[in-house]
C-alpha positions in Angstrom: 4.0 30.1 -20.6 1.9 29.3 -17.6 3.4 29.7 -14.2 3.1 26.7 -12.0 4.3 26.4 -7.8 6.4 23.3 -6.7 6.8 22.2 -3.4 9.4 19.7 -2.4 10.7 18.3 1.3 14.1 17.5 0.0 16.0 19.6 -2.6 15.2 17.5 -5.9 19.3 17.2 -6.8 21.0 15.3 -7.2 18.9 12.2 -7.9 20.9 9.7 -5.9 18.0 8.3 -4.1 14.4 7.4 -4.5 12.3 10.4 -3.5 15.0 13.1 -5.0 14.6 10.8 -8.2 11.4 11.2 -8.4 11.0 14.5 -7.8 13.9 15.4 -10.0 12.2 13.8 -13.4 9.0 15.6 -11.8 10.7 19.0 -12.1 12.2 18.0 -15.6 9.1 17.4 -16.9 7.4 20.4 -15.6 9.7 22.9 -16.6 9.2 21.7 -20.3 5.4 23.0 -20.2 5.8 25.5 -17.2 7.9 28.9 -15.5 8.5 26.6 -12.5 8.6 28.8 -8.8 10.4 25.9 -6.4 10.6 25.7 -3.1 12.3 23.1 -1.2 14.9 22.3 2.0 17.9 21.5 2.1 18.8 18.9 5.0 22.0 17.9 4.2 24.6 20.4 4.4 26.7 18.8 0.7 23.3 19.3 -1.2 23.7 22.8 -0.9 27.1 22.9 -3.8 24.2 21.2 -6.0 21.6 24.2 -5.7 23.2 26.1 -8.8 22.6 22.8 -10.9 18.4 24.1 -10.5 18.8 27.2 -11.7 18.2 26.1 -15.3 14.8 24.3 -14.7 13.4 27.1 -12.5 12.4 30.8 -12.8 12.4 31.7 -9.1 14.2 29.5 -6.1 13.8 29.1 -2.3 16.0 26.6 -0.5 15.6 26.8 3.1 17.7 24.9 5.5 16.7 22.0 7.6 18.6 20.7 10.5 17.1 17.1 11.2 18.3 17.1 14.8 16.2 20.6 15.4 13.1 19.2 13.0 12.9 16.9 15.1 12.5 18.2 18.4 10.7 21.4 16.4 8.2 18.3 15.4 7.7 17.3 18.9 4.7 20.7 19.2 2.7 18.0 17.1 2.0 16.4 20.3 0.7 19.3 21.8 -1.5 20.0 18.8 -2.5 17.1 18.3 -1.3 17.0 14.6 1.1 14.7 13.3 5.0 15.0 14.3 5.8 15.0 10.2 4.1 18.6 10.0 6.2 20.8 12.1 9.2 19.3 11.0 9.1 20.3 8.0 7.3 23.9 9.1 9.4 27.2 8.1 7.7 30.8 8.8 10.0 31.9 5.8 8.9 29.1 3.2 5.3 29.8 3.9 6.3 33.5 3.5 7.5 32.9 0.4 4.8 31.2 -0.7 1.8 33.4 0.3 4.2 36.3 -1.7 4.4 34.2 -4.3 0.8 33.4 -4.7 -0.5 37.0 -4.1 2.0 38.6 -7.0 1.9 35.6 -9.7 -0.4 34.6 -12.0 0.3 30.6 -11.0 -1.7 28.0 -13.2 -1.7 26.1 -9.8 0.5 23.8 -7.2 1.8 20.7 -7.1 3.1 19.2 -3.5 5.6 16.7 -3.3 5.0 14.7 -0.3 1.8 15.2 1.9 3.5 17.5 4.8 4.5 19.8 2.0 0.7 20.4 1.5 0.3 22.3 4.5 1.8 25.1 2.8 -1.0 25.7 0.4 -3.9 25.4 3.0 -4.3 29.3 3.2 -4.8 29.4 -0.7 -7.9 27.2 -1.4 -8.7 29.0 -4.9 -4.9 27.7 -6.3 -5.8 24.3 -8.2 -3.7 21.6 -6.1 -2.2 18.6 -6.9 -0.2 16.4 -4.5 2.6 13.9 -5.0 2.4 11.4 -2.3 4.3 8.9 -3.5 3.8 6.1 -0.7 0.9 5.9 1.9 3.2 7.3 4.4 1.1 6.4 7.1 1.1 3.1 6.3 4.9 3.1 6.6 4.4 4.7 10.4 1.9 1.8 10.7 5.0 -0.9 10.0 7.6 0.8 11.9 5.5 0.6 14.9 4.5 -3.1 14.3 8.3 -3.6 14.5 9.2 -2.0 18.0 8.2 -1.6 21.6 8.1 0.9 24.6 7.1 4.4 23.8 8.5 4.3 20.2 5.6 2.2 18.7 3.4 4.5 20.2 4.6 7.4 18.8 4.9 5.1 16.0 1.6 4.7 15.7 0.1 7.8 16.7 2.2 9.3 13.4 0.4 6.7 11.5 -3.1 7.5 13.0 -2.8 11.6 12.6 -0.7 11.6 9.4 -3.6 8.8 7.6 -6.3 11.6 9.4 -4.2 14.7 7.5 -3.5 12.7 4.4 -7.4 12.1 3.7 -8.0 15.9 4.4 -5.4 16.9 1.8 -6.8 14.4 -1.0 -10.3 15.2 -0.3 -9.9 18.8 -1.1 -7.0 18.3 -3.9 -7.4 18.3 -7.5 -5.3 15.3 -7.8 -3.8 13.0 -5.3 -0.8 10.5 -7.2 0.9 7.9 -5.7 3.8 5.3 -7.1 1.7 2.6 -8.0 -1.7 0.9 -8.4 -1.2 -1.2 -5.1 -0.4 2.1 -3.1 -3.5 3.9 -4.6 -5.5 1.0 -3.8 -4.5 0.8 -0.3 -4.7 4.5 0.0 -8.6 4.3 -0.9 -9.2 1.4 1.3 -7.5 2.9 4.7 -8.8 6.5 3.8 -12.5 5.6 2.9 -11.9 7.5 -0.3 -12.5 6.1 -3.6 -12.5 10.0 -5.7 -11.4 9.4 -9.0 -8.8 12.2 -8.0 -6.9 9.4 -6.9 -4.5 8.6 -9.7 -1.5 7.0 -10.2 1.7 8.2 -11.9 4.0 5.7 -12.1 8.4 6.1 -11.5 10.9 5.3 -14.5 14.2 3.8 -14.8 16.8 6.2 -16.3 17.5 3.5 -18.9 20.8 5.1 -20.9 22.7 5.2 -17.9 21.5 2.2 -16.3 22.6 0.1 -18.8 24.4 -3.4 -19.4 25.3 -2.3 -22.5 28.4 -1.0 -21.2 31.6 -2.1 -19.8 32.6 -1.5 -16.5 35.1 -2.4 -14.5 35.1 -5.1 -11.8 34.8 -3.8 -8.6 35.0 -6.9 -6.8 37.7 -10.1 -5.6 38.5 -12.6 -7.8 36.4 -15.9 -7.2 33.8 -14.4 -4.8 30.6 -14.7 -5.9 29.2 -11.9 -5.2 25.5 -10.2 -3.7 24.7 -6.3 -3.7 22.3 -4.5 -2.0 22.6 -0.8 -2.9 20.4 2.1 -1.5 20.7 5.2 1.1 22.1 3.1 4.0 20.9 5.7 7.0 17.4 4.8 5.7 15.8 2.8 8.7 14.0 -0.3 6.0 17.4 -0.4 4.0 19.1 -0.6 7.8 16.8 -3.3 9.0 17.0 -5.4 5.6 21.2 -5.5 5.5 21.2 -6.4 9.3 18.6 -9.1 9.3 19.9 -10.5 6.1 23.4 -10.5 7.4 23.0 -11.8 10.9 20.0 -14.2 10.1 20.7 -15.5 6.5 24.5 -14.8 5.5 25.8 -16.9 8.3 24.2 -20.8 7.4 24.5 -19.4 3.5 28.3 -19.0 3.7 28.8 -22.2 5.5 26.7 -23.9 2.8 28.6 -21.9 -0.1 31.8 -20.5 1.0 32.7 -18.3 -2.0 29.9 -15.6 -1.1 30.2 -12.2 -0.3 28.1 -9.8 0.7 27.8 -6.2 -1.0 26.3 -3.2 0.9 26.8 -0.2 -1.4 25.5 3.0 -0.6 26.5 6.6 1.1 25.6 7.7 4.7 25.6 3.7 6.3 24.2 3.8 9.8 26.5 2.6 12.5 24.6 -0.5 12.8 25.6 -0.9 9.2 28.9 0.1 9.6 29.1 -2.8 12.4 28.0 -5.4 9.7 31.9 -4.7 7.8 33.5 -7.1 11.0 31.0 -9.8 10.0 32.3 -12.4 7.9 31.7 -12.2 4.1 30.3 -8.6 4.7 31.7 -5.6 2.7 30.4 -2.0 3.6 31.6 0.1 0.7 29.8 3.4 2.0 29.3 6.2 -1.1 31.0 5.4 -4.5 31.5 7.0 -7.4 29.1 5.0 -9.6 26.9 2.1 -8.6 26.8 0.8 -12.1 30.1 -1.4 -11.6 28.7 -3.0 -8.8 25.4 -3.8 -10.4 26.8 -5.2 -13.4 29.4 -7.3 -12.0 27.3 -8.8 -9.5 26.1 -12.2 -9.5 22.6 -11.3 -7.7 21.0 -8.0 -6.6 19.3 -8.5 -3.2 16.4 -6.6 -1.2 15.5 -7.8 1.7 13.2 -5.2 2.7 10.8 -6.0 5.4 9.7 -2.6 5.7 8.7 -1.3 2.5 6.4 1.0 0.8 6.0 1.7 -3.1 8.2 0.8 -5.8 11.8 0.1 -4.7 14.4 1.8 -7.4 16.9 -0.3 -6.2 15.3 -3.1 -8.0 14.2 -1.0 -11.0 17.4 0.1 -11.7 19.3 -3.8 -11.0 16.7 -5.0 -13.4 17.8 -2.4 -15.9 21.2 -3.5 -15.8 20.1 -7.0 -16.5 20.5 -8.4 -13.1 18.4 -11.3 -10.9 17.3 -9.8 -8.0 15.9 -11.7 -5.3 14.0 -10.0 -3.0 11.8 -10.1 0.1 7.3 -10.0 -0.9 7.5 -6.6 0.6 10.0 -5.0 -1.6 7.8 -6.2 -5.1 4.5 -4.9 -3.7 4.9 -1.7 -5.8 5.5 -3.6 -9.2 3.6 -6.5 -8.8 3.9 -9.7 -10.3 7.1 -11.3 -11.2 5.8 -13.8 -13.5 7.7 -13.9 -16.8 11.1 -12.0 -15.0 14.3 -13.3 -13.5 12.9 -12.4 -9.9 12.6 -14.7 -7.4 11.2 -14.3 -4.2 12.1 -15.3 -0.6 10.7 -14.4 2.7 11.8 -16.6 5.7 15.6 -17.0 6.5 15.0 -20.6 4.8 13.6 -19.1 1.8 17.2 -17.2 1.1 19.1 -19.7 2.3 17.5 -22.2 0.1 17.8 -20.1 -3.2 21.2 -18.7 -2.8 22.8 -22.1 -1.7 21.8 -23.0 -5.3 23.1 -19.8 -7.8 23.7 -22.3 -10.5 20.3 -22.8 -10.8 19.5 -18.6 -11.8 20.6 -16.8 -14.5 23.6 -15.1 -15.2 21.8 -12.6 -17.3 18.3 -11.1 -16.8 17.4 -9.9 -20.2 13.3 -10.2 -19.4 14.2 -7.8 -16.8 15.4 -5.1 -19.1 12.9 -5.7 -21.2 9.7 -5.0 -18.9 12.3 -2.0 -18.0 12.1 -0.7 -21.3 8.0 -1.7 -21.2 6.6 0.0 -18.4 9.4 2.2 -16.8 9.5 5.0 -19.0 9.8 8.6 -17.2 8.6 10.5 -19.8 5.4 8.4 -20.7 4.7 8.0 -17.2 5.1 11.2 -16.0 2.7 12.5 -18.9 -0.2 12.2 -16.2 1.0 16.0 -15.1 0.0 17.5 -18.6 -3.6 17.5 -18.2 -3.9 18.0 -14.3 -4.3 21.8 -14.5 -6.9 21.4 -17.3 -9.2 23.8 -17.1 
């Protein structure tokens, strides 16, 4: 069996939110056709009970701790030179040991890199056939947090954006493959970096479908007569911050005077004290980590992302429409899957645009079952994911 070397920023278990999803089916898949080497960090200190749970997918296994407190003043020797922040916080001396060990005493078929900073890794082994993962145009996502802030953060905002989109076009340029989430994020990844290689490809995510199912009954987590709308995700994540507070300071407010009865949902571990803060707000419920998102999904009367910051596909919404749900959501947080002709989507941008809409719930579905469906369609992990087999073609 050929022997293949995977690089990951963040341990790829458990899959509880978008980029350890991801990479999780990634390793899956690759340790069906390959002896998989894995190195990865470990940057929060629970994930580190979960590192036995990789054993069986992986012949050998470096986790390496990461402090984000530390990365981040580690990353602050980017300014000095003159290479983006995201590359020395996430540099180790002992993963790229690792590494060139690895490289020098195995018979590797090649690489693949999960995340552009993880790419730096590879740079002192040119002949090892290199694929990276990048998901989202990460610049791009620098690009948008600096259009949303002032003072000295939105320059450092966008100085990350301008050295990370300068790094990201070297590491495509001289990589066998370069995959991102979607068509849209390929495309603008051509169009910013000047590059239009057919190494550019795309390798789409997948929906878990047997366990996010509506097929199932589950019990009610929610009061009786509340109508109720969930937004689930990783709630320290800056766009998931942003879209919870905006939507509950700017919409929730006219929306309950209009319609009384609704409530809402945050559900999601880690919430970020401005998040927290929301919970005194009328009609607003801050659940932090449960058990099993499911319940809340399938009881719910809408599933809502308001992202204004957003890059790639959302899994928030592949996995509400998997459960059958309406989601309304913000232009931003669709980008990655398009059109949302022919679903139970609808979408609203301006406070008016929600306000509007959710005033009027009678007028949406209960059920979404066109949103399973293109689920079931498109969103298959192991169909999409088959772009990897041929990658290390000779």
């Amino acid at each position: 069996m050929d022997e293949i070397l995977f690089l990951v920023h963040r341990i790829p278990y458990p899959p509880n939110k978008g980029d350890k999803i991801r990479s999780y089916h990634v390793l899956k898949h690759l340790a069906r056709r390959f002896r998989v080497h894995l190195g990865s960090f470990i940057d929060d200190p629970a994930d580190w009970a979960h590192a036995e749970a990789l054993r069986p997918l992986v012949d050998r296994l470096e986790l390496r701790p990461l402090a984000p407190p530390l990365a981040k003043l580690r990353s602050l020797v980017g300014l000095a030179t003159n290479e983006p922040l995201s590359l020395p916080y996430y540099r180790d001396r002992q993963l790229q040991d690792w590494v060139d060990r690895l490289v020098a005493g195995v018979s590797l078929k090649g690489a693949l890199a999960f995340s552009s900073p993880m790419a730096q890794y590879l740079e002192r082994h040119p002949q090892l056939p290199a694929v990276v993962d990048f998901v989202d145009v990460d610049s791009a996502k620098w690009y948008s947090y600096a259009a949303g802030c002032r003072g000295p953060a939105r320059w450092v905002y966008r100085r990350e954006g301008e050295r990370l989109l300068a790094y990201e076009r070297r590491v495509a340029a001289s990589a066998k493959s370069a995959l991102f989430v979607s068509a849209e994020e390929a495309a603008l990844f051509r169009s910013l970096a000047g590059l239009q290689a057919a190494t550019v490809k795309v390798m789409e995510n997948g929906v878990d479908r047997d366990y996010f199912t509506p097929d199932r009954a589950y019990d009610n987590p929610y009061p009786e007569g509340a109508e109720p709308l969930v937004f689930t995700g990783v709630m320290d994540y800056w766009p998931n911050v942003d879209a919870v507070v905006w939507f509950a300071r700017e919409v929730l407010p006219e929306l309950l005077r209009r319609r009384p009865q609704v409530r809402f949902f945050v559900v999601g571990t880690r919430p970020a004290a401005a998040v927290r803060a929301l919970a005194g707000l009328p009609g607003v419920t801050v659940t932090g980590a449960v058990a099993d998102v499911r319940p809340y999904l399938a009881h719910c009367r809408l599933a809502l992302a308001p992202l204004r910051i957003a890059r790639g596909v959302q899994n928030k919404v592949l996995e509400a429409m998997a459960m059958a749900r309406v989601v309304v959501a913000s232009p931003q947080a669709m980008e990655g899957i398009g059109s949302s002709e022919g679903l139970d989507v609808r979408l609203a941008d301006a406070p008016q645009d929600w306000i509007g809409l959710l005033e009027n719930l009678e007028k949406l579905p209960t059920v979404a079952h066109r949103n399973r469906r293109m689920i079931e369609a498109r969103y298959d992990w192991e169909r999409n994911l088959a772009v990897l087999d041929d990658l290390w073609s000779a």
